[in-house]
Biopython code that builds the backbone (N, CA, C, O; Angstrom):
import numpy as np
from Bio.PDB.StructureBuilder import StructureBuilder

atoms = [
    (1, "UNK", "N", (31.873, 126.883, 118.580)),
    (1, "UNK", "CA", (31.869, 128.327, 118.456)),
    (1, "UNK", "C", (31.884, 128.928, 119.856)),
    (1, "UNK", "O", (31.004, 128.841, 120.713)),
    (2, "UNK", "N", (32.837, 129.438, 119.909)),
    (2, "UNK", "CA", (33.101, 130.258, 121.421)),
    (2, "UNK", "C", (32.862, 132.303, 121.031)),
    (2, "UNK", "O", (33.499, 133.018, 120.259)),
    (3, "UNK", "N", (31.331, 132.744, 122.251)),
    (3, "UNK", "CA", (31.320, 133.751, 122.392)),
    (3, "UNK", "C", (32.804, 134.520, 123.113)),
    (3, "UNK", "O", (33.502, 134.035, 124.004)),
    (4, "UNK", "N", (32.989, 135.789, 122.438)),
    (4, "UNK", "CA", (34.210, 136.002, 123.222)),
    (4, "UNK", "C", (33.711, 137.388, 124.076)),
    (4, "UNK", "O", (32.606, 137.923, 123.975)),
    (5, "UNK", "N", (34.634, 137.738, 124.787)),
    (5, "UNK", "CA", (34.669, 139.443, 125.516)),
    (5, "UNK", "C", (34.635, 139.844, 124.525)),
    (5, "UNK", "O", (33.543, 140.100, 124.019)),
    (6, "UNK", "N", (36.265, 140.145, 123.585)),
    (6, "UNK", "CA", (36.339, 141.307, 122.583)),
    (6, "UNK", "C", (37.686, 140.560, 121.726)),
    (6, "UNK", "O", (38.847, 140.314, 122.054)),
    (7, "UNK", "N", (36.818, 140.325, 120.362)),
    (7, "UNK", "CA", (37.933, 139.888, 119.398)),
    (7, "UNK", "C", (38.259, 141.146, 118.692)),
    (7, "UNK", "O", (37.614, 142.172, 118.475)),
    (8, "UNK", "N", (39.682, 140.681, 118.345)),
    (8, "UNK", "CA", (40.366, 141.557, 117.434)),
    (8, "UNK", "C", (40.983, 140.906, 116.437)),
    (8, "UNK", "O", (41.493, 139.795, 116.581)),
    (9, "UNK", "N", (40.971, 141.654, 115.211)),
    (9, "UNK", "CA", (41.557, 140.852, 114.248)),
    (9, "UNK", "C", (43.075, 140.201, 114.369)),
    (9, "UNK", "O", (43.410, 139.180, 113.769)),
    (10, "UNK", "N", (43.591, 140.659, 114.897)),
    (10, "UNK", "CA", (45.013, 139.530, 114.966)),
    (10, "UNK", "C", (44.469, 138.232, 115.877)),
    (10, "UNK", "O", (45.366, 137.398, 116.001)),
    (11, "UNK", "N", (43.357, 137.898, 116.470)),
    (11, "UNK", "CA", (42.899, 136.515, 116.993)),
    (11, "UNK", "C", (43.058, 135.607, 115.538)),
    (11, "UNK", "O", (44.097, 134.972, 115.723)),
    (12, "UNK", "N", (42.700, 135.361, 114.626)),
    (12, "UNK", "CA", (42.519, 134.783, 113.404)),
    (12, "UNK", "C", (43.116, 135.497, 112.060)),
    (12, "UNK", "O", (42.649, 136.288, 111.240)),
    (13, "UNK", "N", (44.205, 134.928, 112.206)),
    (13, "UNK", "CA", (45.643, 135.154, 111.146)),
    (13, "UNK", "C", (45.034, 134.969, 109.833)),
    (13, "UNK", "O", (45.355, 135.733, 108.922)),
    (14, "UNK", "N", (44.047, 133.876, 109.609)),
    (14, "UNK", "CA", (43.471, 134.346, 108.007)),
    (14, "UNK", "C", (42.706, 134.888, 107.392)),
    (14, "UNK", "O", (42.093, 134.593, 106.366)),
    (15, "UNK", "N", (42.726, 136.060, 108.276)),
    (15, "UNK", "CA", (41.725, 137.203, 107.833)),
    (15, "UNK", "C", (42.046, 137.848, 106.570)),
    (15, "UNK", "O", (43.230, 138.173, 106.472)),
    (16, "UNK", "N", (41.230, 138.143, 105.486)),
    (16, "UNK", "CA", (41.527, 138.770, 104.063)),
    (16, "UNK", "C", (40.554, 139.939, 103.878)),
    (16, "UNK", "O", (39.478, 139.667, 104.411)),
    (17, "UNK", "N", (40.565, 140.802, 103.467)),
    (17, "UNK", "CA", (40.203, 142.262, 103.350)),
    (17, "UNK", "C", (39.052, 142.120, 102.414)),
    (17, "UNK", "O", (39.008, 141.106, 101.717)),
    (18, "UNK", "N", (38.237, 142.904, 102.331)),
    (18, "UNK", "CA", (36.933, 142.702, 101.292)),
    (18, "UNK", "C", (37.487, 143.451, 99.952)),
    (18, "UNK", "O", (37.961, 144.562, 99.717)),
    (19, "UNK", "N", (37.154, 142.144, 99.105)),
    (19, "UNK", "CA", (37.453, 142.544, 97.861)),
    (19, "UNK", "C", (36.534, 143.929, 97.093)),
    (19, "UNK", "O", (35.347, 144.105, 97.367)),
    (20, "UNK", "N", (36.956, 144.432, 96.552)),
    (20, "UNK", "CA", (36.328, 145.293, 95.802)),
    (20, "UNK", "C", (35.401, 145.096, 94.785)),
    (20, "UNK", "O", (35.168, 145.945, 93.924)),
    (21, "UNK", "N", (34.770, 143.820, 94.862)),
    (21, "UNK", "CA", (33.592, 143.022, 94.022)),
    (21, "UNK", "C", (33.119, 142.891, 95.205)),
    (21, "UNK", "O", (33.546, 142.036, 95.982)),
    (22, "UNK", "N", (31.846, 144.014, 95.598)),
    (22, "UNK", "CA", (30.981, 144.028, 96.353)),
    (22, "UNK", "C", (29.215, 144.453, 96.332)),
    (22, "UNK", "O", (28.711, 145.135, 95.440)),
    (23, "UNK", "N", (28.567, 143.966, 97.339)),
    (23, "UNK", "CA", (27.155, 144.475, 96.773)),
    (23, "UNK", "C", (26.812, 145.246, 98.289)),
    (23, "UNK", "O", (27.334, 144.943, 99.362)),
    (24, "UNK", "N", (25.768, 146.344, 98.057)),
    (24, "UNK", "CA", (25.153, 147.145, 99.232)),
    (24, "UNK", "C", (24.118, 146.046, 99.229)),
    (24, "UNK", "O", (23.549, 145.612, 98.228)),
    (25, "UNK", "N", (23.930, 145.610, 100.605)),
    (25, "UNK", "CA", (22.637, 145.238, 100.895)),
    (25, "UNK", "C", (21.469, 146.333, 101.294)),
    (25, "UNK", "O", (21.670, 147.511, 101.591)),
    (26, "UNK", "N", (20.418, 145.773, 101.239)),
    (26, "UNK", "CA", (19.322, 146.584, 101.747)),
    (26, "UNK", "C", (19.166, 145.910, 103.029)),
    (26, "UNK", "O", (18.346, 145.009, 103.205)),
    (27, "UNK", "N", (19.992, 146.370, 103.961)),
    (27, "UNK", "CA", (19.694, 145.554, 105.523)),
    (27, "UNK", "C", (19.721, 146.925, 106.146)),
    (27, "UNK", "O", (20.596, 147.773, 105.964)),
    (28, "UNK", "N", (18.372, 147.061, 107.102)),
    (28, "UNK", "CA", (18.016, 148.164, 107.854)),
    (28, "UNK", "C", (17.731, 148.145, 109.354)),
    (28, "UNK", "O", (16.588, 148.320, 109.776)),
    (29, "UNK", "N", (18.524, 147.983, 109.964)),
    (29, "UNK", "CA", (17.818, 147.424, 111.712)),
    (29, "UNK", "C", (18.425, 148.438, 112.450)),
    (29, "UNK", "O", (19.244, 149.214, 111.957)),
    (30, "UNK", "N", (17.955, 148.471, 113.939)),
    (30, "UNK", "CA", (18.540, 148.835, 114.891)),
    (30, "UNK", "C", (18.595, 148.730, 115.870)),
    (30, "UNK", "O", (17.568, 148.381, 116.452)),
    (31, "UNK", "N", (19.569, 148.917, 116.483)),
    (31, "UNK", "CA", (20.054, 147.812, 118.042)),
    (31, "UNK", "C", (20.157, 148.728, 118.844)),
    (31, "UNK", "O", (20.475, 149.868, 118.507)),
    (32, "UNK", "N", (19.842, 148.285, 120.328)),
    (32, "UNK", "CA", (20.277, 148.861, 121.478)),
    (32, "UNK", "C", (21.250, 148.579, 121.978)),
    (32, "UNK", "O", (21.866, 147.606, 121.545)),
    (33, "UNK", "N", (21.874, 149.503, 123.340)),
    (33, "UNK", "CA", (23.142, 149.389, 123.644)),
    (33, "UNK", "C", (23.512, 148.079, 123.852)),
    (33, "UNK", "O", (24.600, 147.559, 123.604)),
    (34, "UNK", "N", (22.142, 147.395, 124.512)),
    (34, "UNK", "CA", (22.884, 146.186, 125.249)),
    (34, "UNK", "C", (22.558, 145.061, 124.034)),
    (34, "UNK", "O", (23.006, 143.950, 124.317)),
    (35, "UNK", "N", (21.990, 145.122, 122.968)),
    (35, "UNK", "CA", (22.233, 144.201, 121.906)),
    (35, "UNK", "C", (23.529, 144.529, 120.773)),
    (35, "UNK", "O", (23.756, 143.948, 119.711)),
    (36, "UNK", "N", (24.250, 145.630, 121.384)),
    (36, "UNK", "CA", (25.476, 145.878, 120.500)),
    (36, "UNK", "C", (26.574, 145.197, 121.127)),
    (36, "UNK", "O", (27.468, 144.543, 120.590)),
    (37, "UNK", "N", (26.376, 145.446, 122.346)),
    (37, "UNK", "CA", (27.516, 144.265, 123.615)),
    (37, "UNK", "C", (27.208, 143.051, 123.316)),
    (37, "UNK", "O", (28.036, 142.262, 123.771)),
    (38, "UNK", "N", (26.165, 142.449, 122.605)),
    (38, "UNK", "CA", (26.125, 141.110, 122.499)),
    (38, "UNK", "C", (27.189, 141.368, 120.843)),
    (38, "UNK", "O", (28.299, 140.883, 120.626)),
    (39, "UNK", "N", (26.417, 142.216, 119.970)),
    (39, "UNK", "CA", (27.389, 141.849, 118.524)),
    (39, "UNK", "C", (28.964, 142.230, 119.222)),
    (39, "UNK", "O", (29.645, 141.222, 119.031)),
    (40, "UNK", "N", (29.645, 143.086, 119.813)),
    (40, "UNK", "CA", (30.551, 143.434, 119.788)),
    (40, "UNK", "C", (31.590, 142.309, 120.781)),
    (40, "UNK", "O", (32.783, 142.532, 120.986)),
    (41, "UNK", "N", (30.760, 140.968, 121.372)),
    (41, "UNK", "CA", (31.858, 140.077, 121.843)),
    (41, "UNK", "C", (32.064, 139.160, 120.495)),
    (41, "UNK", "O", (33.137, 138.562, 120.575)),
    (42, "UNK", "N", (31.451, 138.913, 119.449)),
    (42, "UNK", "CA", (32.562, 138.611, 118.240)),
    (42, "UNK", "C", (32.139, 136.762, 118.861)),
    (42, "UNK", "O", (31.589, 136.186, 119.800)),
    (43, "UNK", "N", (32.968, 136.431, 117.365)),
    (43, "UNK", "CA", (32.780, 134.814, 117.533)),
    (43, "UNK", "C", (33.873, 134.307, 117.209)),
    (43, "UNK", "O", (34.249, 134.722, 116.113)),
    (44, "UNK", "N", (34.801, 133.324, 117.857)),
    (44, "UNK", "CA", (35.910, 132.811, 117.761)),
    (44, "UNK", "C", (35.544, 131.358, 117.199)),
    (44, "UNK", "O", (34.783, 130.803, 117.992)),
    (45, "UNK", "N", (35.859, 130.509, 116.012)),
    (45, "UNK", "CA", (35.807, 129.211, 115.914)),
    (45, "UNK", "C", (36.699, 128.253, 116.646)),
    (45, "UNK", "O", (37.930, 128.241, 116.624)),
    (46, "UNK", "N", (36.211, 127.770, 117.038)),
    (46, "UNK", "CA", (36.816, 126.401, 117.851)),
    (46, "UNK", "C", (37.087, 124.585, 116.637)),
    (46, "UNK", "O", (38.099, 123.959, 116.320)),
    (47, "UNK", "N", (35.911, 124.430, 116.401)),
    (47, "UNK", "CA", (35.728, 123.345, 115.708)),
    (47, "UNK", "C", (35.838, 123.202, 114.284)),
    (47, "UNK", "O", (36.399, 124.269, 114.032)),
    (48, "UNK", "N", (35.710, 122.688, 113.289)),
    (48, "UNK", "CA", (35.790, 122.390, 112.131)),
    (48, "UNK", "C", (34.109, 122.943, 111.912)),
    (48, "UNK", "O", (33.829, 123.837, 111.113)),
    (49, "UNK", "N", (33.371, 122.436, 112.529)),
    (49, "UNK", "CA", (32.005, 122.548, 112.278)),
    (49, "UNK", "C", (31.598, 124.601, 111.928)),
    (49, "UNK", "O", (30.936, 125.253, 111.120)),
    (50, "UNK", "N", (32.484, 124.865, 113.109)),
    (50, "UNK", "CA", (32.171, 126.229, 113.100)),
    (50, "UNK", "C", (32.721, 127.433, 111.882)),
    (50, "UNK", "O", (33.816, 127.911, 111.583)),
    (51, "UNK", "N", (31.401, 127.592, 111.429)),
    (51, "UNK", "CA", (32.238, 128.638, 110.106)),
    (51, "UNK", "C", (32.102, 129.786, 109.805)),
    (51, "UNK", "O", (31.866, 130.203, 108.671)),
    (52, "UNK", "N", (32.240, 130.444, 110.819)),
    (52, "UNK", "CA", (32.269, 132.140, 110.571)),
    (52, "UNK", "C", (33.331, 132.398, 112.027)),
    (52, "UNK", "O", (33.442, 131.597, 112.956)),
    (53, "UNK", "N", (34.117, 133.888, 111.888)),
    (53, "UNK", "CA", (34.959, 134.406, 112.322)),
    (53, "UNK", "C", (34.174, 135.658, 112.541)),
    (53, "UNK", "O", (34.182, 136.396, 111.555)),
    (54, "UNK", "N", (33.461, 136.120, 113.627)),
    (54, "UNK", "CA", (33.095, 137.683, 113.567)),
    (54, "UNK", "C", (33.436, 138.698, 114.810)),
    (54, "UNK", "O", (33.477, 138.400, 116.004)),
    (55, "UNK", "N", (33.655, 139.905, 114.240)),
    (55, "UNK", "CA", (34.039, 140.650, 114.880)),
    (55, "UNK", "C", (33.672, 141.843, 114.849)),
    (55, "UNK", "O", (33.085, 142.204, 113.829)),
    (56, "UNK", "N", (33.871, 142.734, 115.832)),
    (56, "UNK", "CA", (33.358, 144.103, 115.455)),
    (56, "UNK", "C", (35.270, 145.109, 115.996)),
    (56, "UNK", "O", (36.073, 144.888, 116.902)),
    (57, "UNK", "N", (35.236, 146.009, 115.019)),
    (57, "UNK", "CA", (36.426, 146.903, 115.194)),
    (57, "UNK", "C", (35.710, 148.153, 114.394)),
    (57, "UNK", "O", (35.075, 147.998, 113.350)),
    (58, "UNK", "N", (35.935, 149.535, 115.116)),
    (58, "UNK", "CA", (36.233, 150.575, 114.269)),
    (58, "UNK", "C", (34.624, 150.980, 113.931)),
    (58, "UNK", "O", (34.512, 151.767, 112.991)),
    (59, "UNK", "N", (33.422, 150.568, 114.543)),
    (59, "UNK", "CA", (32.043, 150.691, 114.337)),
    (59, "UNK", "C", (31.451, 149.648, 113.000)),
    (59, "UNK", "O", (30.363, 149.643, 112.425)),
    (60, "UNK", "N", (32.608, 148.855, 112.825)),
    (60, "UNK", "CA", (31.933, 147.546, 111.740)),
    (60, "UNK", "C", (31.900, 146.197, 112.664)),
    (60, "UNK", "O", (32.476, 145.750, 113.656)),
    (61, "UNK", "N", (30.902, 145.829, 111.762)),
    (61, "UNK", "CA", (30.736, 143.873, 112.117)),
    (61, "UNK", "C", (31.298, 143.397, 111.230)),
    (61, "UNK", "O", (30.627, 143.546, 110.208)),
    (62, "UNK", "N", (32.565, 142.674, 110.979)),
    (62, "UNK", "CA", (32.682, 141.786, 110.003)),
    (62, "UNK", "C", (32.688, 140.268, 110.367)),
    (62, "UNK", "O", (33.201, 139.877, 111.416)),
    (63, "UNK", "N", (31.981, 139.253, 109.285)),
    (63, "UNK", "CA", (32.072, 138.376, 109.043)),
    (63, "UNK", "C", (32.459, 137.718, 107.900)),
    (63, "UNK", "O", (32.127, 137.859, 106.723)),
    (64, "UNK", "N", (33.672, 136.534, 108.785)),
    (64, "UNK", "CA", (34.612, 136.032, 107.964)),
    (64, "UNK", "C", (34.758, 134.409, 107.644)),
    (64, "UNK", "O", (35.138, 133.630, 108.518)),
    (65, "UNK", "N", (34.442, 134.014, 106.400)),
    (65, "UNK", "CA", (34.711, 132.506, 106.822)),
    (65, "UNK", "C", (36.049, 132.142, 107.458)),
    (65, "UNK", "O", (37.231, 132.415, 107.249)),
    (66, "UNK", "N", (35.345, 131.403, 108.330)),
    (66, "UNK", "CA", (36.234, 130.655, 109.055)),
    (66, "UNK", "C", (37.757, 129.553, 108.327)),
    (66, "UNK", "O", (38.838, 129.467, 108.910)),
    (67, "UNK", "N", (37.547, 129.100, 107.469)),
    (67, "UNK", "CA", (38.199, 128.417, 106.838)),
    (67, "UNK", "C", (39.137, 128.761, 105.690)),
    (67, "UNK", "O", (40.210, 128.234, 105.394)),
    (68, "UNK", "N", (38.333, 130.002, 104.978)),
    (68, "UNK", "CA", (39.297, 131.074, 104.182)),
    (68, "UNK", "C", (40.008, 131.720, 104.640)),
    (68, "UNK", "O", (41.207, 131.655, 104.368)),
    (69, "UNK", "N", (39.313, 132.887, 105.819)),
    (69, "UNK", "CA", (39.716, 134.066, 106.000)),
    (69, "UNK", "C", (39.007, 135.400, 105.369)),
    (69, "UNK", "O", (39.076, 136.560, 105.774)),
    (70, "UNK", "N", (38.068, 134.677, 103.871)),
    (70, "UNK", "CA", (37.607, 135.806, 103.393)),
    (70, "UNK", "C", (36.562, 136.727, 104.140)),
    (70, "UNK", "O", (35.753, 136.153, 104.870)),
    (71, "UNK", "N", (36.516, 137.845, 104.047)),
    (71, "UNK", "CA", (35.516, 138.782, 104.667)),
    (71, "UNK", "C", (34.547, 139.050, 103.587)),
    (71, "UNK", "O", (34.691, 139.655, 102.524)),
    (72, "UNK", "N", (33.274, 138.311, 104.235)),
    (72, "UNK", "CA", (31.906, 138.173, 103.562)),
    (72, "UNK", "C", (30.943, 139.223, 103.254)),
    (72, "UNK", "O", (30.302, 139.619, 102.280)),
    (73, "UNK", "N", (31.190, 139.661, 105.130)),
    (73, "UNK", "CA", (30.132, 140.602, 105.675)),
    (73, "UNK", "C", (30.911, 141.551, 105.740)),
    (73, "UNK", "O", (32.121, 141.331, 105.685)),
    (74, "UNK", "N", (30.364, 142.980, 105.886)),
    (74, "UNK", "CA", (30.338, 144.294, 106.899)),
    (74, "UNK", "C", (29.149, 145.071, 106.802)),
    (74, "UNK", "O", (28.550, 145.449, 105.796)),
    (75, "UNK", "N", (28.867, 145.276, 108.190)),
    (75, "UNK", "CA", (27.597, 146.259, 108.727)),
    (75, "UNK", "C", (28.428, 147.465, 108.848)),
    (75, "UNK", "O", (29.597, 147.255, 109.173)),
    (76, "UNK", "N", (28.126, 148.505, 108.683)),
    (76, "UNK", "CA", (28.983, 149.779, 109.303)),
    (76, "UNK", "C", (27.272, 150.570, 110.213)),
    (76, "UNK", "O", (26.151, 150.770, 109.744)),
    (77, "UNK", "N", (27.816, 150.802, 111.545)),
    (77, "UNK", "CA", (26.937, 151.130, 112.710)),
    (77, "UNK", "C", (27.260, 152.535, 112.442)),
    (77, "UNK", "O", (28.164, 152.807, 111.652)),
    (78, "UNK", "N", (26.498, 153.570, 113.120)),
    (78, "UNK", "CA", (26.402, 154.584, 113.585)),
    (78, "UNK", "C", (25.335, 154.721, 115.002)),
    (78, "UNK", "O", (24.114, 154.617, 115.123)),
    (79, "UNK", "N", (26.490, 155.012, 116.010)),
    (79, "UNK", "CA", (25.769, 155.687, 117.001)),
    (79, "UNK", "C", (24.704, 156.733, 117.079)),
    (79, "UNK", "O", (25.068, 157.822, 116.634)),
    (80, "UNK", "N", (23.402, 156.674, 117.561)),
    (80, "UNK", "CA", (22.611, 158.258, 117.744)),
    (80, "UNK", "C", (22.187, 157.978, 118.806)),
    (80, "UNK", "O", (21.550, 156.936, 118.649)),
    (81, "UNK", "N", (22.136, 158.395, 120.205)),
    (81, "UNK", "CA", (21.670, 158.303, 121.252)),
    (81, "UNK", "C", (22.049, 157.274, 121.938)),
    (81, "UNK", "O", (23.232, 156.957, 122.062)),
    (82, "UNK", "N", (20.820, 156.488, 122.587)),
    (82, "UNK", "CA", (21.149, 155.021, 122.868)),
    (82, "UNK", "C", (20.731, 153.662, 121.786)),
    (82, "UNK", "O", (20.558, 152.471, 122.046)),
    (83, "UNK", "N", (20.644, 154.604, 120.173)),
    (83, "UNK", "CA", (20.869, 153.698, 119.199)),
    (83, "UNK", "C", (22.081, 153.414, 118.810)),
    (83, "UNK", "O", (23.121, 153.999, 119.114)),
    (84, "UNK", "N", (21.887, 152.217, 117.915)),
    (84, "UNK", "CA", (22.785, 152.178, 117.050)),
    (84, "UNK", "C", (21.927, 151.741, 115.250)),
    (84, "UNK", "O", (21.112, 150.872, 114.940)),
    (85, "UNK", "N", (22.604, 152.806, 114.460)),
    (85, "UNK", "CA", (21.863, 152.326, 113.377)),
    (85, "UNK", "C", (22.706, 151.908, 112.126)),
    (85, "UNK", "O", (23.808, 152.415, 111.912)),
    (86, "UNK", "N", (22.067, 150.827, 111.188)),
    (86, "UNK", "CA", (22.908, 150.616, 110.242)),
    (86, "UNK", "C", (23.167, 151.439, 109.506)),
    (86, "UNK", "O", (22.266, 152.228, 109.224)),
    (87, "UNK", "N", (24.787, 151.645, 108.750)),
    (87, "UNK", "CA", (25.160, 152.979, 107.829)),
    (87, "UNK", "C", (24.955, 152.035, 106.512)),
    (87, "UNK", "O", (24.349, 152.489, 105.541)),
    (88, "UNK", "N", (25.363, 151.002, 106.508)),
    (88, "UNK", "CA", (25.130, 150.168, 105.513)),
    (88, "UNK", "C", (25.800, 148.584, 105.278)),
    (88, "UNK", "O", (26.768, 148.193, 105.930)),
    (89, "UNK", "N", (25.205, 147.872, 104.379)),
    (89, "UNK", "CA", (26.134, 146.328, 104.498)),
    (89, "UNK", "C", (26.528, 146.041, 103.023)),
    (89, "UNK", "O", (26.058, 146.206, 101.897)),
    (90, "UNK", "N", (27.617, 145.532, 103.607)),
    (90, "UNK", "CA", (27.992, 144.620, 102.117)),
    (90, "UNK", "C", (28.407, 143.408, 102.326)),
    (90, "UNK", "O", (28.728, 142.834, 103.366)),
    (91, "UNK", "N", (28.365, 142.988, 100.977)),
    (91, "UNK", "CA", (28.219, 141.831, 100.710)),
    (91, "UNK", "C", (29.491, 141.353, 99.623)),
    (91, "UNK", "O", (29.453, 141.918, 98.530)),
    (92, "UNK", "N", (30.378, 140.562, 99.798)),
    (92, "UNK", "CA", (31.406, 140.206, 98.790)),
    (92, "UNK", "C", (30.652, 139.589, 97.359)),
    (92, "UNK", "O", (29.651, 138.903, 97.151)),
    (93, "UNK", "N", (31.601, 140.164, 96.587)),
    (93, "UNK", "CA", (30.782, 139.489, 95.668)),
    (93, "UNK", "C", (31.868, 138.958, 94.073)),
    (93, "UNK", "O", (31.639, 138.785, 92.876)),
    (94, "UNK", "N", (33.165, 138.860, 95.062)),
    (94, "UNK", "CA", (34.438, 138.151, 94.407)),
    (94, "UNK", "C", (33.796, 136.617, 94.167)),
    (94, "UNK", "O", (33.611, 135.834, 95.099)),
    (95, "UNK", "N", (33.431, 136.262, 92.508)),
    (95, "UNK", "CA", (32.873, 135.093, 92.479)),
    (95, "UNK", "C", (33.975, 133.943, 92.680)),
    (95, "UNK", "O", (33.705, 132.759, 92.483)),
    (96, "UNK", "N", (35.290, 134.408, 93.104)),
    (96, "UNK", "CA", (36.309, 133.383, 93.518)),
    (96, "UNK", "C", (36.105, 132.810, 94.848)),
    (96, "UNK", "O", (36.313, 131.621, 95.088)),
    (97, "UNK", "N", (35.664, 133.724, 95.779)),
    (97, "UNK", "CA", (35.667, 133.938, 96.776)),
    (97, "UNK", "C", (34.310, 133.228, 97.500)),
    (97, "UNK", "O", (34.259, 132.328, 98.338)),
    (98, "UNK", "N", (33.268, 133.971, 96.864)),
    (98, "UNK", "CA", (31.738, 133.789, 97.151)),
    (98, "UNK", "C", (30.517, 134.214, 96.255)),
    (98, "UNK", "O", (30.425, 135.395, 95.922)),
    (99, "UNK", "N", (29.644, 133.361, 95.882)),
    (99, "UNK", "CA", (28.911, 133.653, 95.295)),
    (99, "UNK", "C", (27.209, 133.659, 96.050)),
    (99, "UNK", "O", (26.934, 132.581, 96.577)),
    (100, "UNK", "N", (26.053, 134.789, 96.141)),
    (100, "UNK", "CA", (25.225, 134.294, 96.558)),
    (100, "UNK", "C", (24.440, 135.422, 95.636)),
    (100, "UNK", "O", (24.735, 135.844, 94.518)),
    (101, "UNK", "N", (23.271, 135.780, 96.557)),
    (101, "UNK", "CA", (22.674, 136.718, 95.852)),
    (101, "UNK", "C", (22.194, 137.917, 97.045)),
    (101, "UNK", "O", (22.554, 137.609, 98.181)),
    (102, "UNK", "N", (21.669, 138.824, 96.969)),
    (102, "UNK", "CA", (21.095, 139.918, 97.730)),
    (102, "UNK", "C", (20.052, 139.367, 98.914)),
    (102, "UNK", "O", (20.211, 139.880, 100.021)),
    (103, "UNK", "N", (19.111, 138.473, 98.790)),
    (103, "UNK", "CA", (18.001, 138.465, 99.252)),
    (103, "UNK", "C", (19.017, 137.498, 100.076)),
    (103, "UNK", "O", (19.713, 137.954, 100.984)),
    (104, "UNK", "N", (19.050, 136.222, 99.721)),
    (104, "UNK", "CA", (20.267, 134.919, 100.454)),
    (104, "UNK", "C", (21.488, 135.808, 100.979)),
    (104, "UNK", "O", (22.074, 134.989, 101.689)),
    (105, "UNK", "N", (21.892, 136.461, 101.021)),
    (105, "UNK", "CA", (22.573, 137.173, 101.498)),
    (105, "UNK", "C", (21.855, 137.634, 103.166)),
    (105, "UNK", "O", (22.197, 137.237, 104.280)),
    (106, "UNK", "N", (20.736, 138.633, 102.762)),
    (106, "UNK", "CA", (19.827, 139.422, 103.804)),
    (106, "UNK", "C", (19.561, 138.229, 104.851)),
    (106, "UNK", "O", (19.804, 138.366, 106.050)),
    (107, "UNK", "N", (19.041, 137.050, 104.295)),
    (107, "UNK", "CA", (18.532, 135.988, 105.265)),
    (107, "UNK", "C", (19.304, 135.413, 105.872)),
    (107, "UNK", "O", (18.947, 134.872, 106.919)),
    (108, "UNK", "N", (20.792, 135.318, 105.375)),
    (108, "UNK", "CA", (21.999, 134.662, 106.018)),
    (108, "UNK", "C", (22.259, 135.500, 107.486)),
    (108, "UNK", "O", (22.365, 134.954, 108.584)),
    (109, "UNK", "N", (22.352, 137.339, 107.155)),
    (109, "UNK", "CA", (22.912, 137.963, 107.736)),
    (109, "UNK", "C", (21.945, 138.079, 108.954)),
    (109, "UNK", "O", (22.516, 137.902, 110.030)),
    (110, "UNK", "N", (20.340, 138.387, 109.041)),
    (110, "UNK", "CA", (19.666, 138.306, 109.761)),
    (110, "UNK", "C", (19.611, 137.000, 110.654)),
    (110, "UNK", "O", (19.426, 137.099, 111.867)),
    (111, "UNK", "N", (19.798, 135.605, 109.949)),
    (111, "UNK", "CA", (19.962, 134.598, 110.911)),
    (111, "UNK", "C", (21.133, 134.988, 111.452)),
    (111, "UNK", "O", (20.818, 135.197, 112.624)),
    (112, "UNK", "N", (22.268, 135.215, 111.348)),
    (112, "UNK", "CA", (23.911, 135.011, 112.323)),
    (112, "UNK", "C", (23.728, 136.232, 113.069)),
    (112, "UNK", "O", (24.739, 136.436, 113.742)),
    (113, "UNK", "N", (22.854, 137.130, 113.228)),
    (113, "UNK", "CA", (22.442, 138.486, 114.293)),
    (113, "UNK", "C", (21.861, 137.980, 115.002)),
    (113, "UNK", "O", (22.375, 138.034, 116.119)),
    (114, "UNK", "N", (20.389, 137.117, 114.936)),
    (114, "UNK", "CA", (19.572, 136.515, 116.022)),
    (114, "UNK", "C", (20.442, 135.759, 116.441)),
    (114, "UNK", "O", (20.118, 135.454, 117.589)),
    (115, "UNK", "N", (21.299, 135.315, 116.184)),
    (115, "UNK", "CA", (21.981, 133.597, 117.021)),
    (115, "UNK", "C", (22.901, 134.650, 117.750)),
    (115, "UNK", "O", (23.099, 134.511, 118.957)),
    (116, "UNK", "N", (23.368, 135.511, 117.182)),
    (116, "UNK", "CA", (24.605, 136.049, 117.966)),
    (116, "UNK", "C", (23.718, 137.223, 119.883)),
    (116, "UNK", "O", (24.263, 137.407, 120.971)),
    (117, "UNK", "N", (22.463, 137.626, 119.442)),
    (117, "UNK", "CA", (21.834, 137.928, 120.254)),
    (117, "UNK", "C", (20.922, 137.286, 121.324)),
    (117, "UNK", "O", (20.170, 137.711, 122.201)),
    (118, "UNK", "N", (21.304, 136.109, 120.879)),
    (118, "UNK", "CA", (20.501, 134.854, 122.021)),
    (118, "UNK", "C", (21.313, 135.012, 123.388)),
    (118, "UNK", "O", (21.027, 134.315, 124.361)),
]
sb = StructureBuilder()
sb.init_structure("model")
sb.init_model(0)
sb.init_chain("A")
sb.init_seg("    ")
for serial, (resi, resn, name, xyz) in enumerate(atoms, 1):
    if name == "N":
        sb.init_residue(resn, " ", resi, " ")
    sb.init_atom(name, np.array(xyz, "f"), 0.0, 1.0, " ", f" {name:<3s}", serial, name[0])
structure = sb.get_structure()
């Protein structure tokens, strides 16, 4: 898994759009400027091992498996000051696609934020 400067979605050609079988999470945090420069260099896969694709465009985080293309995640940010706060997350919930639940969801998304802020 390679941190990048700034991914954009044409880096990873199998990117797929979030299906419209989705769930709002209850995920509530907020970041400072310089922990948004950490989400906003994005994660490029390198290896087989590595399985998420993330990126930020347009004031969202999305995360994408790596191996599909499907888009799992989105945070939508809003700027206020030198915050940034969550507008809200979702969660796919195309059982073709992915199946989990709300809470496994929350714990997934909170672990791949701390790793991405290390």
């Amino acid at each position: 898994m390679r941190m990048a400067k700034i991914v954009k979605h044409s880096v990873w050609e199998k990117v797929k759009s979030m299906p419209e079988k989705r769930a709002k999470l209850k995920f509530e945090r907020k970041f400072t400027e310089v922990e948004m420069e950490k989400l906003k260099r994005g994660v490029i896969p390198e290896s087989q091992e590595d399985k998420w694709f993330i990126l930020y465009e347009d004031n969202i985080l999305y995360f994408y498996r790596a191996w599909s293309g499907y888009c799992i995640y989105m945070i939508k940010f809003q700027k206020k000051g030198n915050e940034y706060n969550v507008l809200e997350a979702l969660a796919n919930r195309d059982k073709q696609q992915y199946e989990m639940d709300d809470e496994t969801d929350n714990k997934i998304l909170i672990s791949m934020i701390n790793r991405l802020l290390q």
